[in-house]
C-alpha positions in Angstrom: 11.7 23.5 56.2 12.0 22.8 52.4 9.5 24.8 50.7 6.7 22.7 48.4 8.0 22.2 44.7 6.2 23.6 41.8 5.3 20.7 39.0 7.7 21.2 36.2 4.9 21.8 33.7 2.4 24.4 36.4 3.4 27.4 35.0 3.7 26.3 31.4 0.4 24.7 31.8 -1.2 28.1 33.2 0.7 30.4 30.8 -1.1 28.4 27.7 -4.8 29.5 28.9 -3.6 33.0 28.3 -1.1 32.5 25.1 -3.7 33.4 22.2 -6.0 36.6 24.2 -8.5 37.9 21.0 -7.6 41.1 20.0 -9.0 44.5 20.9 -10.9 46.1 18.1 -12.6 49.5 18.4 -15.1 50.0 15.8 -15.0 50.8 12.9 -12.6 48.8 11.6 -11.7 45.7 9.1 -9.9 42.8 9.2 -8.0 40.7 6.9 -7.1 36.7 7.9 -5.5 33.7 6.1 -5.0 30.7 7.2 -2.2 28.7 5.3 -2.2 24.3 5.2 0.4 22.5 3.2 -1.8 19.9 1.3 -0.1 16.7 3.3 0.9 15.6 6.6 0.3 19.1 7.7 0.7 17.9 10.7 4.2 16.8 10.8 5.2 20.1 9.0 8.8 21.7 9.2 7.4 24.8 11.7 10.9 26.0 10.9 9.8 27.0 7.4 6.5 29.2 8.8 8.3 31.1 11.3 10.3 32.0 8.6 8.1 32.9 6.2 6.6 34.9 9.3 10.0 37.0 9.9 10.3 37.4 6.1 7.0 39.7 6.5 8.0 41.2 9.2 11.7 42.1 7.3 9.3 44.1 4.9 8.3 46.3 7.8 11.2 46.0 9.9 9.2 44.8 12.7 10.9 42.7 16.0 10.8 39.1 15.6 9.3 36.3 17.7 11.3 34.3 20.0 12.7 31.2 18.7 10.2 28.2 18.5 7.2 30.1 19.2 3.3 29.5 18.4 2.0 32.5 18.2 3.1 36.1 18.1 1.6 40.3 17.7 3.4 43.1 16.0 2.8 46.1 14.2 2.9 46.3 9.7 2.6 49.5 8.9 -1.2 51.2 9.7 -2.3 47.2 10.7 -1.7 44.7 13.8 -0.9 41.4 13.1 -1.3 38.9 15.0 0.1 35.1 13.7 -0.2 31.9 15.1 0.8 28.4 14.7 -2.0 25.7 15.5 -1.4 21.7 14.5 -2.3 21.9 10.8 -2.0 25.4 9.9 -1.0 28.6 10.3 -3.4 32.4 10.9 -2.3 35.4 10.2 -5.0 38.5 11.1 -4.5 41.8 10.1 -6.5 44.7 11.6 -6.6 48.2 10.7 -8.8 51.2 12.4 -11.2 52.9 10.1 -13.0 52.0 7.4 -12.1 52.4 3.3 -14.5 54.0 0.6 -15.5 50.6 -0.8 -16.7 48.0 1.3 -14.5 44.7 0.5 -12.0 46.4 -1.1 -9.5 44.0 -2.6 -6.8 46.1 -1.6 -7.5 45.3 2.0 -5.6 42.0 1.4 -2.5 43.7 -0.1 -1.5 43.9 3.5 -0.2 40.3 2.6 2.0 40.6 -0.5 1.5 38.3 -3.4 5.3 37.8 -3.6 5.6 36.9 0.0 2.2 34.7 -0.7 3.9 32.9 -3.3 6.8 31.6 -1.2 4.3 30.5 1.3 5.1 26.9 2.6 1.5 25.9 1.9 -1.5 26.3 0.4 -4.3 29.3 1.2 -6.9 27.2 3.1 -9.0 30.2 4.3 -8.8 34.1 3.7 -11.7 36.5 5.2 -12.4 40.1 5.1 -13.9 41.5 7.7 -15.8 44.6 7.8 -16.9 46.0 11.4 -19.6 49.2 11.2 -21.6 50.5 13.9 -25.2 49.6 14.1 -27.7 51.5 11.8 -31.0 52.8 13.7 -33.0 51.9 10.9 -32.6 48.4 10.2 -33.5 49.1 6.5 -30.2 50.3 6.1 -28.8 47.0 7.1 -30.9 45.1 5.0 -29.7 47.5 1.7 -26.2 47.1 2.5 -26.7 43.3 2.7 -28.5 42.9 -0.5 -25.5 45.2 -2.5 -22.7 42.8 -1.0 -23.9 39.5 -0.6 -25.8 37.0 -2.7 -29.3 36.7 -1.4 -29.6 33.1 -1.6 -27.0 31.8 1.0 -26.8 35.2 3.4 -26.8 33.9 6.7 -27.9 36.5 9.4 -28.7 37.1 12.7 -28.7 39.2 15.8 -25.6 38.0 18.2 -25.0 38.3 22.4 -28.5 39.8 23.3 -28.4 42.5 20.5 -24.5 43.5 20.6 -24.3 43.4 17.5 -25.4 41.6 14.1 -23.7 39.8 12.0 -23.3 38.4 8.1 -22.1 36.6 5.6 -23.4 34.4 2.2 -20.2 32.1 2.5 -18.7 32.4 -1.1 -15.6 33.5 -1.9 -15.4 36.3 -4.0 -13.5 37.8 -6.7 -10.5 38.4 -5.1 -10.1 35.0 -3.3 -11.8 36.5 -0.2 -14.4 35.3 1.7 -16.7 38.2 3.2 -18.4 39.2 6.8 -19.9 42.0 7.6 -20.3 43.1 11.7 -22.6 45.9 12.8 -21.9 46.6 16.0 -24.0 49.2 18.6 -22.1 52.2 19.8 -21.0 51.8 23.3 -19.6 47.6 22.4 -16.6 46.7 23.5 -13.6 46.8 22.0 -12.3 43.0 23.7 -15.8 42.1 22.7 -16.1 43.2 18.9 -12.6 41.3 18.4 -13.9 38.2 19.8 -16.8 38.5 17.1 -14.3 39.1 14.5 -12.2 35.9 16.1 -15.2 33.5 16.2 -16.0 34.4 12.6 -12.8 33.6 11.3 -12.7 30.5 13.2 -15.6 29.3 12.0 -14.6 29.8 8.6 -11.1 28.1 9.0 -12.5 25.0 11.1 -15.0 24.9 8.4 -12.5 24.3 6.1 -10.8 22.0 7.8 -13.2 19.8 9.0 -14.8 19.4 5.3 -11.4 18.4 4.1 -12.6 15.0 5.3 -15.5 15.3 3.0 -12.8 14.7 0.3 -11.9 11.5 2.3 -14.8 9.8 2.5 -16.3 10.3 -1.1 -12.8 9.1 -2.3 -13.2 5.9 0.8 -17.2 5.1 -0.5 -15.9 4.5 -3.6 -13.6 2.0 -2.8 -16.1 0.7 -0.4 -17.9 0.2 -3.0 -15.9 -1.6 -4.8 -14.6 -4.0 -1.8 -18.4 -4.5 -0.4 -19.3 -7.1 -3.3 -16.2 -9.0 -2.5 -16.7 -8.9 0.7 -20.2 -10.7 0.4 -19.0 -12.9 -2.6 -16.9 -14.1 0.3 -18.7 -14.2 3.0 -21.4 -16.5 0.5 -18.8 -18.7 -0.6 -18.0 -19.8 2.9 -20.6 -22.3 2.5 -19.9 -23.9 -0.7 -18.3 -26.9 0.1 -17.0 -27.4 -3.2 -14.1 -24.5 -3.0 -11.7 -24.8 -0.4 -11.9 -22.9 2.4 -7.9 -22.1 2.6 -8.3 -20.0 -1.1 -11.5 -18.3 0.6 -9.2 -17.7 3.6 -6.5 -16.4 1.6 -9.3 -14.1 -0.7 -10.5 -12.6 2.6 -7.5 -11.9 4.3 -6.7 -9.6 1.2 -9.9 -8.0 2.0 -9.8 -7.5 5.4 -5.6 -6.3 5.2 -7.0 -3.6 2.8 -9.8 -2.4 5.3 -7.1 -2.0 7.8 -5.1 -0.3 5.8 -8.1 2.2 4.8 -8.5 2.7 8.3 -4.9 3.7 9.0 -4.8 6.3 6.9 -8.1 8.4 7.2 -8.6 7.6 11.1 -6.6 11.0 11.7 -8.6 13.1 8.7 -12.0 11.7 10.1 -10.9 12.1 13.7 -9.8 15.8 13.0 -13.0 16.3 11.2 -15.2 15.9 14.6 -13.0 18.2 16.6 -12.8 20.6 14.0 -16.4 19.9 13.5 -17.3 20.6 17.4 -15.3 23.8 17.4 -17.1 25.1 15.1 -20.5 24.2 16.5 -19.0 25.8 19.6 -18.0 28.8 17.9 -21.6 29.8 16.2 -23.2 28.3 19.8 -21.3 31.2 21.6 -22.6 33.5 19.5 -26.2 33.1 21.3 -28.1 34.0 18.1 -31.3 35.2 17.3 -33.2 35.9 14.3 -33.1 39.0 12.3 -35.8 40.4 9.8 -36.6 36.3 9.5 -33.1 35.5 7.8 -31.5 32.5 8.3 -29.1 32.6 11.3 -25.4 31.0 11.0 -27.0 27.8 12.7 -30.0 27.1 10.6 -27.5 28.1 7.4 -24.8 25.1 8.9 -27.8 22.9 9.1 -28.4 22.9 6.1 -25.6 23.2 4.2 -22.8 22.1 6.7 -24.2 19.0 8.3 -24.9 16.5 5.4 -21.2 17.2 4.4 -20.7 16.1 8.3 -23.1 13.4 8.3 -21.2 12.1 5.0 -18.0 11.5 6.5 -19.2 10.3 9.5 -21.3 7.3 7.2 -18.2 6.7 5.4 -16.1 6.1 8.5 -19.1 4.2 10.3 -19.4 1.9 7.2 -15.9 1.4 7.2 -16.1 0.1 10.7 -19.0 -2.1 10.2 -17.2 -3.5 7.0 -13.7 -4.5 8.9 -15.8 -5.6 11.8 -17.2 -8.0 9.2 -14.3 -9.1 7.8 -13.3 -9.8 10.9 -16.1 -11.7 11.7 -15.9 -13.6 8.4 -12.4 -14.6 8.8 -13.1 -16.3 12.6 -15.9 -18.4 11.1 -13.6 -19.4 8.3 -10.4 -20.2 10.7 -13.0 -22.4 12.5 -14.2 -24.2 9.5 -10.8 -24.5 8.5 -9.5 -26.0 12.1 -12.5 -28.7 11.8 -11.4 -29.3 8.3 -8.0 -30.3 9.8 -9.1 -31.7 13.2 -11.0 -34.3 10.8 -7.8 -34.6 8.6 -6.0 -35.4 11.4 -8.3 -37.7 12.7 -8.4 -39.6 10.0 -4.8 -39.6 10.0 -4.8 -41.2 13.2 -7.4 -43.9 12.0 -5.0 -44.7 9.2 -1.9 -44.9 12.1 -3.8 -46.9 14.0 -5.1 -49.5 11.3 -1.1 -49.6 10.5 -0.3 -50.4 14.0 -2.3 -53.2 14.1 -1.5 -54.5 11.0 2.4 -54.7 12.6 1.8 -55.9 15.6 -0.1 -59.0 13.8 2.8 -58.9 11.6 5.5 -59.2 14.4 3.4 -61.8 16.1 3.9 -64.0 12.6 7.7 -63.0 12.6 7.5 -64.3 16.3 6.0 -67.4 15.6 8.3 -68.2 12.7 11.6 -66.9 14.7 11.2 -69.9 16.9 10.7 -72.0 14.3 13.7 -70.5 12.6 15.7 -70.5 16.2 14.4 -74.3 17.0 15.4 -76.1 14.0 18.9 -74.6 14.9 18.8 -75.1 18.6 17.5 -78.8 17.8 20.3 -79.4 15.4 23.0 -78.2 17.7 21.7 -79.8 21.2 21.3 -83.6 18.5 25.0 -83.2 18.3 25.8 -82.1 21.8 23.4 -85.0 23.1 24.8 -88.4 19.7 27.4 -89.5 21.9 25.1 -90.4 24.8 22.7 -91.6 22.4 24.7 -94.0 20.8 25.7 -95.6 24.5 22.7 -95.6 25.1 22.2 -97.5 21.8 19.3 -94.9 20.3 19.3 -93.6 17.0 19.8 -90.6 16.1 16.6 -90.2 14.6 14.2 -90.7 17.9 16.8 -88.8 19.8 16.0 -85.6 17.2 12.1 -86.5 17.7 12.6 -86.0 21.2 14.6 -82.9 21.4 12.1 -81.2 19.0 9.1 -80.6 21.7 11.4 -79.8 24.1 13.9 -77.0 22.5 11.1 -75.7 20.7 9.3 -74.9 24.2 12.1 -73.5 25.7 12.0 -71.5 22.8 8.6 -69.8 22.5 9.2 -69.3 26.9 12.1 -67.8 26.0 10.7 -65.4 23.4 7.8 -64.7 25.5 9.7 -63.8 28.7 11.7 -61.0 25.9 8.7 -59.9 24.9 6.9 -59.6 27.9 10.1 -57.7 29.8 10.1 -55.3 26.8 6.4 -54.3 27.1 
C-alpha cells in the first residue's frame, strides 16, 4: 500500500516551535542586547543587508556563519555567546558572558559590539539592555542598597518573580552609555534554562516596548491633523442643509475630506495594528513573570500602568477617532448623494413636464397643418377634377362655375377621409 504523505509545510511548521529556544545562563552572569530597526518600512527591509552585517561580526572573530536566508542563528565571540535573530521589523543580537565585572553596568560590557561595526549598521539602535544577573542576597537590605546606588528611585520598578525564583529590577532610563539597565537576583539552586528565560522576557519587554510606542509617534502626529479636518468635517456636514449652496460643491468639499481620511487610514493601519500586538506581547511577557511585591515597590505591572498604558490608550483614541471620523464622512456623503439624486429626480421631472407641455403643443400644431393640408390638397384636387369633369359640363350645358361649387364638398371630403385613414394607419 502507499504509505500516508506528510503536508509539505508539517515539518517546517513543527521545526518553527523550536527555532528561537532561550538561552541557558548559569549565574552570575551579564548580558548585553540590541535590537536594530531601520526608521521606514522596516518591514519590507533588504534582510540581505542584516545577515551581512551579522557575518561581518562574526569575520571579527572568525566565527562559522549561518546558513543562507536564515532567521536566527548562535555562535561563540570571544569569552561571549551570541545569539542573533531576525523578527519582521528588527533585528536582536544578545550577548552573554559568565561572571561578573568589578563595576556593575560597566560600559565596556557593550564593546562586545564594536562602534565601527555599529556604525555600518543597516538601521537604527531601537533598544540596547544590560543585564546583570547576581545571586540572591539573604538580607534583603543588601538588595535594597544596590538598587538605590544604580537606579533612580523615582521610576525603579521591582518585584519578586516565579514564586520567589528570583527578583528583578529596573528604573527604565537609559543611561550614559546608551544602555538601558536590569538587574536579576537570582536564588542559588535556579536554573540555568530558567534564569535565561528571565533575562529573555526582560529584553523583550524592553524591545516590544519600543516598538509598540512607536505608534505613539503616529497618533500625536494623526490628532493633529484630525484636528484640523474635524471642523471641516462639521462645517460640511452643517452646510448640508443650507439650501442656498449647492449640494454638488458640498459633494465635491467632502469627498476631499473623506479621500484624505482614507488615505490617513492606509498608512498608520499597519503602525497601529503592530502597536496592539506588540502591545499584548508585552503584557504577556511581564504576565509570565507571576509577580509579587517586594519591600512595597512598584512591580513591572503597576510601573506599565502607569506609565505605559496612557501612551497605549493614546493611540488606540487616535485610531478609534479616526474610525468614527471616516465612518462619518461616509455617512455624510450618502445623505448628500441622496439629496443630490432628489435634486435631479425633480430636475428631470420637470424636464419631463416641459417635454410633455411641448408634445402637446405639436400635436395641436400638426392637427392645424392637417386641417390646412386639405385645404391646400382640395383647392388642387378641385381644380384638377373641374378640368377633368368641363367637357361633360358643357354637354350638359352647366357652367363652369356650379360645376366647381359642386366638386368643392365632394373632393374636399374625400380629402379629410383620406387624410384621416393616413393618420389613423400611422398611429
Amino acid at each position: 500500500m502507499t504509505p500516508l504523505q506528510d503536508h509539505p509545510l508539517r515539518y517546517a511548521l513543527t521545526n518553527e516551535l523550536h527555532a528561537r529556544p532561550f538561552p541557558s545562563l548559569e549565574a552570575p552572569c551579564e548580558a548585553v542586547y540590541l535590537a536594530i530597526k531601520q526608521p521606514v518600512e522596516a518591514a519590507n527591509r533588504d534582510r540581505g543587508a542584516d545577515l551581512a552585517h551579522l557575518l561581518a561580526l562574526l569575520d571579527r572573530h572568525g566565527a562559522a556563519h549561518p546558513q543562507p536566508g536564515a532567521t536566527h542563528f548562535s555562535s561563540t565571540l570571544g569569552r561571549h555567546d551570541l545569539k542573533w535573530e531576525s523578527h519582521t521589523e528588527f533585528v536582536t543580537y544578545s550577548a552573554f558572558s559568565s561572571g561578573l565585572a568589578e563595576r556593575a553596568f560597566d560600559p565596556a560590557l557593550a564593546e562586545v559590539f564594536p562602534a565601527a561595526w555599529l556604525a555600518g549598521a543597516p538601521g537604527k539602535r531601537l533598544a540596547a539592555v544590560t543585564v546583570r544577573v547576581e545571586f540572591l542576597p539573604e538580607d534583603p537590605a543588601e538588595i535594597t542598597a544596590r538598587l538605590d546606588q544604580w537606579f533612580v528611585p523615582e521610576s525603579l520598578a521591582c518585584a519578586t518573580i516565579i514564586e520567589g525564583a528570583a527578583v528583578i529590577a529596573g528604573d527604565f532610563r537609559i543611561d550614559a552609555a546608551g544602555q538601558m539597565r536590569f538587574a536579576v537576583f537570582v536564588r542559588p539552586g535556579t536554573g540555568a534554562r530558567r534564569v535565561g528565560r528571565i533575562v529573555q522576557r526582560l529584553c523583550e519587554v524592553e524591545t516590544y516596548r519600543a516598538m509598540s510606542m512607536l505608534g505613539l509617534g503616529r497618533a500625536r502626529e494623526l490628532t493633529a491633523r484630525l484636528n484640523a479636518l474635524d471642523p471641516q468635517l462639521s462645517a460640511l456636514v452643517v452646510g448640508m442643509t443650507d439650501e442656498a449652496r449647492p449640494a454638488e460643491e458640498v459633494l465635491h468639499a467632502l469627498l476631499a475630506v473623506s479621500a484624505e481620511l482614507e488615505a490617513l487610514a492606509m498608512q498608520h493601519s499597519f503602525r497601529f495594528g503592530a502597536t496592539a500586538a506588540y502591545e499584548a506581547i508585552v503584557l504577556q511577557r511581564i504576565e509570565v513573570l507571576r509577580e509579587s511585591r517586594f519591600q512595597g515597590r512598584q512591580t513591572f505591572t503597576e510601573f506599565f500602568m502607569r506609565r505605559y498604558d496612557p501612551a497605549m490608550r493614546t493611540v488606540k483614541s487616535a485610531e478609534r477617532r479616526l474610525g468614527q471620523m471616516a465612518e462619518r464622512a461616509t455617512r455624510a456623503g450618502e445623505l448628500l448623494r441622496t439629496r443630490v439624486d432628489v435634486e435631479r429626480s425633480a430636475q428631470n421631472q420637470r424636464v419631463l413636464e416641459s417635454m410633455d407641455k411641448r408634445a402637446d403643443l405639436q400635436l395641436r400644431l400638426q392637427h392645424t397643418v392637417e386641417g390646412l393640408s386639405v385645404v391646400a390638397i382640395s383647392y388642387y384636387a378641385v381644380s384638377l377634377a373641374s378640368y377633368l369633369m368641363l367637357p361633360f359640363a358643357e354637354a350638359a350645358h352647366l357652367q363652369k362655375s356650379v360645376l366647381t361649387a359642386a366638386l368643392v364638398p365632394l373632393v374636399v371630403g374625400a380629402v379629410w377621409l383620406m387624410v384621416r385613414r393616413i393618420r389613423k394607419a400611422m398611429h
